[in-house]
C-alpha positions in Angstrom: 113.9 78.2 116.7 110.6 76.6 115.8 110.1 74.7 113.0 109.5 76.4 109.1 106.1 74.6 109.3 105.0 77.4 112.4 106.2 80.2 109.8 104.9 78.9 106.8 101.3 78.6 107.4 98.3 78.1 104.7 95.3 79.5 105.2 92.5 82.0 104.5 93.2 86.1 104.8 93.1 89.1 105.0 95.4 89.0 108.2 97.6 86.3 109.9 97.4 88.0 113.7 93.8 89.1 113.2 92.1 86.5 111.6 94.5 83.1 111.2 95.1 83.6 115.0 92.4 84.4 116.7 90.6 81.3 114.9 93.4 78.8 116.2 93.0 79.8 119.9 89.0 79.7 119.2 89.4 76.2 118.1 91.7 75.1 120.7 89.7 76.8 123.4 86.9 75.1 122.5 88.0 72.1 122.3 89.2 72.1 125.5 86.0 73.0 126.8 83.4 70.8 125.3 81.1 71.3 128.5 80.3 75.3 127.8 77.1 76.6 127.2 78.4 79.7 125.3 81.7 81.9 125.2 82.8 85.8 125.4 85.8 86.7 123.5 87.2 90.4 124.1 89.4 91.7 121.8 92.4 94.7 123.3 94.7 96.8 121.7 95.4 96.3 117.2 92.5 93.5 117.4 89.7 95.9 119.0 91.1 99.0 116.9 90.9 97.4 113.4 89.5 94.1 114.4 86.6 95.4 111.9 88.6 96.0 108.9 90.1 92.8 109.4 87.1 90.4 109.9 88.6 89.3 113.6 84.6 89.2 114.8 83.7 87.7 111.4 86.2 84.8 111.7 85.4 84.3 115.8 81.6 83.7 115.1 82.2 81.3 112.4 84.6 79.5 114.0 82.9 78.9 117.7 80.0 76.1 117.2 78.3 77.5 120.1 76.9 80.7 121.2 79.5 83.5 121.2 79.8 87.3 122.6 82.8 89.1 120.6 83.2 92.7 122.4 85.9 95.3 121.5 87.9 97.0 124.2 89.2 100.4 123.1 90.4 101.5 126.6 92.7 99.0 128.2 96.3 99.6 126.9 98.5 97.6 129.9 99.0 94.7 127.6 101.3 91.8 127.0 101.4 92.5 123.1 99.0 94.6 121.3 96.8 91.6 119.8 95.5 89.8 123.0 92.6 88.6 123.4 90.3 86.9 126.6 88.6 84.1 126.0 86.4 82.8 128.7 83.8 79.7 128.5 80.5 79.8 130.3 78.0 77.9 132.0 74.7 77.8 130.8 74.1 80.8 134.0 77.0 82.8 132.8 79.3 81.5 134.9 82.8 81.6 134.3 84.2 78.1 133.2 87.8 78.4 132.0 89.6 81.5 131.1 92.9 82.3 128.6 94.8 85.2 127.7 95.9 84.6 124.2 98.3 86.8 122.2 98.4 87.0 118.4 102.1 87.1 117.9 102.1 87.3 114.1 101.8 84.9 111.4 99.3 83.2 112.7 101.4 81.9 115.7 99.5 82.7 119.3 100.9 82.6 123.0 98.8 81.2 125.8 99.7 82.9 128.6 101.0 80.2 131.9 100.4 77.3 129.5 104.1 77.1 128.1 103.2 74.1 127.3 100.8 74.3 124.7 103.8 75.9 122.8 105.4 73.8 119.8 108.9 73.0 120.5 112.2 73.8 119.2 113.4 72.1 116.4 116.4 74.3 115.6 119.0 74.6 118.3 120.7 78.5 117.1 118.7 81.8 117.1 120.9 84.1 115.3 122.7 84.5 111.6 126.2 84.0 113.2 125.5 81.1 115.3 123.8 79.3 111.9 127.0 80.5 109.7 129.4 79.0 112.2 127.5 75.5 112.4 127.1 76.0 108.3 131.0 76.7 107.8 132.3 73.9 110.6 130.0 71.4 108.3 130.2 73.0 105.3 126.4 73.6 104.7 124.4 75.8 103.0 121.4 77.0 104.6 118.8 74.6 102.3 121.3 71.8 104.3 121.1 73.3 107.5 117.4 73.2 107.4 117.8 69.5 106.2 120.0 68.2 109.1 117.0 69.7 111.7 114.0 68.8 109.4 114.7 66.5 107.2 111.2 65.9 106.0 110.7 69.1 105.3 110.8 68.9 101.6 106.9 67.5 101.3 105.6 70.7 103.2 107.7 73.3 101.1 106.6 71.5 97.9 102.4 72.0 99.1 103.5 75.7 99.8 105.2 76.8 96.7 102.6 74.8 95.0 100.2 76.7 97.1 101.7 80.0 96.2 101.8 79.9 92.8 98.2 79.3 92.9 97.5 82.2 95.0 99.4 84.0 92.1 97.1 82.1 89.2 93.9 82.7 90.7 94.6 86.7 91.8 95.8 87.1 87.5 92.1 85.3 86.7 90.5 88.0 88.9 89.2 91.3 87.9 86.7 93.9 90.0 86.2 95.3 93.5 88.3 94.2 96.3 85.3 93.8 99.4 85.4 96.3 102.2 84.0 99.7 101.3 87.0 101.6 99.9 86.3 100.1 96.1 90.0 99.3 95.6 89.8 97.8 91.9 92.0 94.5 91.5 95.1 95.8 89.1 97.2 92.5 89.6 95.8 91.2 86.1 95.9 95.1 84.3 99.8 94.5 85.3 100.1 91.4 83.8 98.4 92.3 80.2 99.7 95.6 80.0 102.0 95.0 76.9 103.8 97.9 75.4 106.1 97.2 72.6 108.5 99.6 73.3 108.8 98.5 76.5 112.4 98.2 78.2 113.4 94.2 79.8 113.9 96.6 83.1 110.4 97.9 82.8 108.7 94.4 82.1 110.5 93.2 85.0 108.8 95.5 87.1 105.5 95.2 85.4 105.3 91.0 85.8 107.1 90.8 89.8 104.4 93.7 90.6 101.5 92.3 88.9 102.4 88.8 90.7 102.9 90.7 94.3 99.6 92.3 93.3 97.6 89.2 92.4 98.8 87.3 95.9 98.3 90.4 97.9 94.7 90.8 96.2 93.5 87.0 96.8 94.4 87.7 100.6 92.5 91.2 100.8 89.4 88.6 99.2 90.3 86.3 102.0 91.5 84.0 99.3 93.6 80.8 100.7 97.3 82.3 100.9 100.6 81.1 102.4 101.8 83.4 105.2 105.7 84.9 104.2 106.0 85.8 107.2 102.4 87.0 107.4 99.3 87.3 105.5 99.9 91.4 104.9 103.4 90.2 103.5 102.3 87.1 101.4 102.9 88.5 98.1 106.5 89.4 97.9 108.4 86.1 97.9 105.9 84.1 95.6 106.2 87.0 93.5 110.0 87.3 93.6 111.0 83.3 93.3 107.8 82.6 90.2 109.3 85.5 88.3 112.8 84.5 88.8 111.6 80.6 88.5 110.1 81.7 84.6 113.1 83.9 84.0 116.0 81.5 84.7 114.2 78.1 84.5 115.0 77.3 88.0 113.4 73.8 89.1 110.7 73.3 91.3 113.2 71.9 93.9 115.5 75.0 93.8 112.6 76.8 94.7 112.2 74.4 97.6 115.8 75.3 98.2 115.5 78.8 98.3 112.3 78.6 100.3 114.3 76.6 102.9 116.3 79.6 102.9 114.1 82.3 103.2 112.3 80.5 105.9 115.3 80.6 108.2 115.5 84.4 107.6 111.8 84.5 108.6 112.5 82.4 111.8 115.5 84.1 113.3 113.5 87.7 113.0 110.7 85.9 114.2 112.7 84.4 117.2 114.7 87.6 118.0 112.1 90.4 117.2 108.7 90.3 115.8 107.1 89.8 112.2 103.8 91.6 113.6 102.7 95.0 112.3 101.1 95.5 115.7 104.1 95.6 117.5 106.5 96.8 115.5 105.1 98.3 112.4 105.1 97.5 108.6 109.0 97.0 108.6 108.1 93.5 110.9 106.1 92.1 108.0 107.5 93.5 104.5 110.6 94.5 106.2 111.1 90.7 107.0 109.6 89.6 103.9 111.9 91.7 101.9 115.1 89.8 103.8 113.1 86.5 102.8 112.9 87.0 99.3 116.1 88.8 98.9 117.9 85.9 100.9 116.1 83.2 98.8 117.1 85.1 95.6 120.7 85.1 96.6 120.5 81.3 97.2 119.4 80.4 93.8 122.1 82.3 92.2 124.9 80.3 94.7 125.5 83.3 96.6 127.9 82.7 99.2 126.6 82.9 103.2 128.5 86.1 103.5 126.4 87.3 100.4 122.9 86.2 101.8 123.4 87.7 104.7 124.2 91.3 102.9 121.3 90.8 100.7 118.9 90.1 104.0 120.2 92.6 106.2 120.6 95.8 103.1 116.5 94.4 102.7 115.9 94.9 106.1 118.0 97.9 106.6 115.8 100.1 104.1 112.5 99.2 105.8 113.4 100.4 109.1 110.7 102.8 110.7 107.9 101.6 108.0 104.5 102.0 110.0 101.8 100.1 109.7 98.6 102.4 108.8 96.1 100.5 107.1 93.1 102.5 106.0 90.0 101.3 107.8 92.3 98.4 109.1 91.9 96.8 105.0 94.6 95.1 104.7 94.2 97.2 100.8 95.8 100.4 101.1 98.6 100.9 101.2 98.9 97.0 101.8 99.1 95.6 98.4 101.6 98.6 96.7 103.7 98.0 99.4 104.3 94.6 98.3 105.3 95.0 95.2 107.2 97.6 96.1 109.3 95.2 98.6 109.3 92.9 95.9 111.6 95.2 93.6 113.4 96.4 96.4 114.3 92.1 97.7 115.8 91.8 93.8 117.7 95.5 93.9 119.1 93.9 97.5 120.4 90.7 96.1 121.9 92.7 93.5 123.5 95.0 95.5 124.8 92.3 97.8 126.5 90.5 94.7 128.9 93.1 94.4 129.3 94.6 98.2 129.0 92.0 100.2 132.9 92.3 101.4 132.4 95.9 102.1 129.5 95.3 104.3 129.9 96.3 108.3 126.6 95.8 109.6 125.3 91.9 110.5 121.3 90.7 109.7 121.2 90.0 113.2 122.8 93.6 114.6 119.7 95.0 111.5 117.1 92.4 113.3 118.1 93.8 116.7 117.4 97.2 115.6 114.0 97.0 114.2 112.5 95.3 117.0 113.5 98.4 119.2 112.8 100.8 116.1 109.7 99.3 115.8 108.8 99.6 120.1 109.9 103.1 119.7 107.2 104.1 116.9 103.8 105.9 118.3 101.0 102.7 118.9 99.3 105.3 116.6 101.1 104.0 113.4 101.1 100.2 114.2 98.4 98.8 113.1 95.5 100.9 115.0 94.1 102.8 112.0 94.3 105.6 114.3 97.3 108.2 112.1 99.4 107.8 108.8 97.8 107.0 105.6 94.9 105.6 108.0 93.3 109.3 108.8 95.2 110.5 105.7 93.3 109.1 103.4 90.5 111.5 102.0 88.4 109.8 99.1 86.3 112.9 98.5 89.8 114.7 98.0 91.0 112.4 95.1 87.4 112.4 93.2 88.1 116.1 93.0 91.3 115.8 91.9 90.4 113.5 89.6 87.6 115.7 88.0 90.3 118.6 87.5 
């Protein structure tokens, strides 16, 4: 498995495969041809379908310092993964320099097809749950010490990304207004937050203060505010808000957090490794699905959980996201984006929970759970990952609520 640095990734959203990636192979293709005239970027499959939405042609003409076409193919659907992307570099006749086929894998991460190379290397020698429990119980590790023995400088990134989180969470409570995009979604994250009711139950405010921090995180990203993908930018707002609630509640240090970051991260990586964290391949459950294990893992670490335990509380997160679609309307990574993750959010603390008590009783594995979404996830119509072309996407009537509204 790669290292937590390729899952964890900083930078601006609304979207980790449409924007975060795209913009990485831009950069590098560039660079590696510093002789071009100009370039032509075509976008296939969930990048030419709600490549829009997401501000993939935005990003690719900022990025490029040169000249650069960006055209949208809606008809070829004999791809490698349903965000790839062509990037070619021409002469100042229009003749065809250099050429790469680059897929957006999720989180930011991309494949350059025949250049294996380019690829970061392993820094983590298992791939699933049980072959990292066995190494953990033969040298009686937890998983924050298993990350250690493989990265043991790891300590100085997780510090800049919870730091980075909780400011994602700060700035989207300081915000008020219109999210951008057209479908004048209002910011609620700091309506959440405020929303005091003196009769109000420790349950409810529990609800009230994880949401309002999923909302504010989620929010900043659908700004393209600066945001730490968890796995992905779509996903970014259910582990800062699960660990910064939990962090206030308890009085956890920063460095427990680091701890239960480490832990999450693995989570993150062996779904990453084994299936896919991208909503364009395998629906929503890839990116809150997985996000859900993180947070509910992490959780479970900070409350010395045994490994038998964080593995229930992963795979019962995972479990109860299988067959989510991915239906953004007009590819906004707004609706039903941002509910979503506070939704996963309450559902990663009911999992812990859960896995506190039943964890013994358990007779399904996180990896067995991992194994099944990714086919789940192949199995659901293109339609309702990430296209914008069903679901909630051509569900959505606005006229229809304003009347509803008025009645």
């Amino acid at each position: 498995m790669k290292s937590l640095k390729e899952l964890y990734k900083i930078g601006r959203g609304p979207s980790s495969s449409h924007t975060m990636g795209p913009e990485k192979a831009a950069k590098m293709f560039e660079e590696r041809n510093p002789s071009a005239c100009s370039f032509k970027v075509v976008l296939f499959g969930s990048l030419a379908q709600t490549g829009k939405g997401h501000g993939t042609d935005v990003v690719l003409a900022k990025t490029f310092k040169k000249p650069v076409e960006i055209i949208f193919d809606f008809v070829e659907n004999d791809l490698p993964h349903p965000n790839t992307l062509d990037l070619y570099a021409l002469d100042e006749k229009g003749n065809e320099i250099s050429k790469w086929r680059v897929l957006s894998i999720g989180g930011g991460a991309i494949k350059v097809l025949g250049m294996p190379d380019m690829e970061e290397p392993d820094v983590y020698p298992h791939n699933t749950f049980e072959q990292i429990k066995e190494f953990c119980e033969e040298h009686v590790f937890s998983l924050y010490q298993y990350v250690k023995y493989f990265e043991p400088d790891i300590d100085d990134y997780l510090t800049k990304v919870w730091t980075r989180m909780q400011k994602s969470i700060w700035k989207g409570l300081d915000r008020n207004g219109t999210l951008p995009g057209g479908l004048n979604v209002e910011r609620k994250a700091q309506y959440l937050f405020k929303q005091v009711d003196e009769h109000e139950s420790p349950e409810t405010r529990v609800n009230r203060i994880v949401c309002a921090y999923a909302f504010a995180v989620s929010e900043q990203n659908a700004a393209a505010g600066t945001i730490v993908t968890a796995p992905t930018c779509g996903s970014s707002g259910i582990l800062p808000a699960v660990l910064r609630y939990t962090q206030e509640r308890n009085g956890f240090s920063d460095h427990e957090i680091i701890e239960a970051l480490a832990t999450a991260g693995i989570i993150g990586n062996i779904v990453k490794t084994n299936a896919s964290i991208s909503g364009a391949e395998c629906g929503c459950q890839a990116e809150c699905g997985t996000a859900c294990s993180m947070a509910a893992a992490a959780l479970a670490a900070l409350n010395n959980m045994t490994l038998d335990q964080i593995e229930y509380a992963a795979e019962v997160a995972m479990e109860h996201h299988l067959g989510l679609t991915c239906d953004p309307v007009n590819g906004l990574v707004q609706i039903p984006c941002i509910e979503r993750n506070a939704v996963s959010a309450m559902r990663a603390i009911n999992a812990c929970s859960l896995a506190s008590f039943l964890s013994s009783t358990r007779q399904i594995s996180f990896d067995a759970v991992v194994e099944t979404m990714y086919s789940t996830g192949k199995d659901i119509n293109s339609r309702y990952r990430e296209t914008a072309e069903a679901g909630l996407a051509t569900g959505y009537n606005k006229s229809r609520l304003k009347k509803s509204k008025k009645k």
